[in-house]
N, C-alpha and C positions, 0 to 999 in steps of 0.2 A: 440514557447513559451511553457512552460511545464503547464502543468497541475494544478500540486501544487508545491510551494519553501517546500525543506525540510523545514524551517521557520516553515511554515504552518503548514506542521504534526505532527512539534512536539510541537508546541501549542496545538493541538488539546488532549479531555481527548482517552484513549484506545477507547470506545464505539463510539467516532464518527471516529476513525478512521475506525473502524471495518464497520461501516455504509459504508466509503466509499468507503472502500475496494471494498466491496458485489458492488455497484454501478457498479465500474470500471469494476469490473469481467463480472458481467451482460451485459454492454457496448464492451467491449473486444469479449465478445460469441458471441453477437448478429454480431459484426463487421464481424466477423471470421464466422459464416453463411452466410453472403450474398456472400463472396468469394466463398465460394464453392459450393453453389449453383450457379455460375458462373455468377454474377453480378459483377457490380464496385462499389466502393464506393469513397464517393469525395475527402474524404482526407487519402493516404493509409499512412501516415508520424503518424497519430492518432494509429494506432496499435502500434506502438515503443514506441509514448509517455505513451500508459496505459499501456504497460508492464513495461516500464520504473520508471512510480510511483507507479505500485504494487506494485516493488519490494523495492523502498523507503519506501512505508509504512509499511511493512515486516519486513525491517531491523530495521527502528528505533522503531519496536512496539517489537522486537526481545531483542533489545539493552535496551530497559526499565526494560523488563523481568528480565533479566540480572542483570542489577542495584539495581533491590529489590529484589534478591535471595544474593546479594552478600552483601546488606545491611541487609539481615536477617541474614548472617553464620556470623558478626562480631558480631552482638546485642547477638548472642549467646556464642561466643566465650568471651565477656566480661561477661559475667555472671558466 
């Protein structure tokens, strides 16, 4: 089961995504420490799924970016 539905992230405003980003990452490091510190962890399928919605949250915080740079060069181009 993922994480979050793209759904999800792109409800959410930029700032909370950015919160959960930081989250995940934090989550992700600390997972990624106990491996090499040469522990196990319970569920190693959890590293894929937070890399997995990093990098959704990336894109579509990428794709927003996007969208109001490309809604600013029209507002100016009509003027």
């Amino acid at each position: 089961m993922p994480l979050m539905r793209v759904k999800e992230i792109r409800d959410m405003s930029s700032e909370e995504r950015m919160k959960r980003l930081g989250e995940f990452r934090t989550e992700l490091l600390r997972l990624r420490t106990m491996i090499n510190a040469g522990g196990t962890i319970e569920n190693p399928a959890r590293i894929r799924e937070l890399r997995k919605t990093i990098a959704q949250i990336l894109t579509i915080e990428n794709e927003q970016k996007q969208e109001l740079r490309k809604a600013e060069t029209k507002e100016k181009t009509k003027k």
